[in-house]
C-alpha positions in Angstrom: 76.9 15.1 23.9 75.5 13.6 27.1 74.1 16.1 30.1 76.7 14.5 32.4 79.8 16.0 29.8 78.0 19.1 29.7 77.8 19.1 33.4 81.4 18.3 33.6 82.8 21.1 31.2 80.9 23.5 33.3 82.1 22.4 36.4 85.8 22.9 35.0 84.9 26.1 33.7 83.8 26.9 37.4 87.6 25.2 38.8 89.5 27.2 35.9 87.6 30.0 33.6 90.7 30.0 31.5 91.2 25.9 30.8 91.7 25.4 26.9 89.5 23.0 25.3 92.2 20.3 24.8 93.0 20.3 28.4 89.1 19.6 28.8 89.2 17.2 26.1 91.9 15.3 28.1 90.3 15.5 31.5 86.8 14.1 29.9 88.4 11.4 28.5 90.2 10.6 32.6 86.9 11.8 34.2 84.6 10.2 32.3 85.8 8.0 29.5 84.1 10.4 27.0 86.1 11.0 24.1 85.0 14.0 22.7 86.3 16.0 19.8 87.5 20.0 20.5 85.2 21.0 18.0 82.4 19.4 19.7 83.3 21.0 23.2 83.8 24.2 21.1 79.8 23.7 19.6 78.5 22.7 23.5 80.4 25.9 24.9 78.9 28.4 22.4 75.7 26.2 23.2 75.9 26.7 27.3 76.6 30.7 25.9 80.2 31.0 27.2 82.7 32.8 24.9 85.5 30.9 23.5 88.6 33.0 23.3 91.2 32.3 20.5 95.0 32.6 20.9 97.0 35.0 19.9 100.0 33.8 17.7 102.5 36.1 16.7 105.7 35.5 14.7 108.9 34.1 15.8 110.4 38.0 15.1 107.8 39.0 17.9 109.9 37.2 20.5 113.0 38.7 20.7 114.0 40.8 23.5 114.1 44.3 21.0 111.0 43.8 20.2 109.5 43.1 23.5 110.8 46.4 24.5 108.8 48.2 22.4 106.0 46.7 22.5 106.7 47.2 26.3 107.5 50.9 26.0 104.1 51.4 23.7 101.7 49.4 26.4 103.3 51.8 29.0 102.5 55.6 27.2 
């Protein structure tokens, strides 16, 4: 990975701390014609010593509004 992608993945880390990696992946690619892979920008980030966070997924159950509640009503006491 060039300096000038590193550069730019910093800088959009300085625009946006929480920008996923596919939405930098797409702005390389517009900024500077660099198609880089997400596992790459993944490798560079741990690299440049920032913390990638994952996402949380949760089941389909998980979204309905009873359960929101009490997850809701937990968070709360």
């Amino acid at each position: 990975m060039t300096v000038e992608v590193m550069s730019k993945l910093d800088e959009y880390l300085d625009e946006q701390a929480g920008m996923t990696m596919t939405v930098m992946n797409e702005r390389l690619l517009s900024d500077v014609s660099a198609d880089v892979s997400i596992s790459s920008i993944h490798r560079s980030l741990h690299g440049m010593l920032y913390t990638v966070k994952g996402s949380r997924i949760k089941k389909t159950t998980m979204n309905n509004d009873v359960i929101k509640g009490k997850e809701f009503a937990i968070v709360l006491n």
